[in-house]
Residue, then its C-alpha position, 0 to 999 in steps of 0.5 A: x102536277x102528279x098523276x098516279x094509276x094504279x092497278x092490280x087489285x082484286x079478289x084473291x084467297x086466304x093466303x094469296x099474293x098480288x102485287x099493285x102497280x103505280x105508275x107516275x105521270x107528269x113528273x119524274x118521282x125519282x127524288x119523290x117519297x112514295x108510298x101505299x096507304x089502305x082504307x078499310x069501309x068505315x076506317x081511317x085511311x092509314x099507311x101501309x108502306x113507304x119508300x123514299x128517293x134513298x130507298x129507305x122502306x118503313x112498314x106498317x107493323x101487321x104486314x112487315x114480313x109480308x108486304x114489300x115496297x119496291x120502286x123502279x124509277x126508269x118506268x115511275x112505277x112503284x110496287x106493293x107485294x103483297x103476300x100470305x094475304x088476309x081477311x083483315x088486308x081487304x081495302x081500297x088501296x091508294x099510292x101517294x107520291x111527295x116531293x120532299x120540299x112539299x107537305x102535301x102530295x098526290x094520290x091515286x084513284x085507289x085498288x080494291x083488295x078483297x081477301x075471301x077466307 
């Protein structure tokens, strides 16, 4: 069992930066493909970045060049830096975490990100 907690969301400008934090418990996520996924009020959660064991990173195409996903495995913590913030990036932000023998894996409570224009 997996449990994910994630902080570091909140109310930042057009144009601004954070950066959301995950940190693993229960487990070591070293082997894991871990990710950040985003749920905008009345849409479909949807991916945002991924970062497997080997580091291979994927990303969205609205927040390439902006958004980097990083992973310490020493501390279990995954990170998003978010950058050059939008309106269009307000939503409750979720880390996952999946073991790659599995189909299904864990996610965390979720982050508020609100960008004010």
């Amino acid at each position: 069992q997996v449990q994910l907690v994630e902080s570091g969301g909140g109310l930042v400008q057009l144009g601004g930066s954070l950066r959301l934090s995950c940190r693993a418990s229960g487990s070591v996520v070293k082997l894991y493909t871990t990710g950040w996924y985003r749920q905008a009020p009345g849409k479909q959660r949807v991916m945002v970045a991924t970062i497997t064991s080997g580091e291979r990173t994927d990303y969205v195409d609205s927040v390439k060049g902006r958004f980097t996903i990083s992973r310490d495995n020493a501390k279990n913590t995954m990170y998003l830096q978010m950058n050059s913030l939008k309106p269009e990036d307000t939503a409750v932000y979720y880390c996952y975490a999946r073991h790659p023998l599995l189909s299904s894996g864990y996610w965390g409570q979720g982050t508020q990100v609100t960008v004010s224009s």
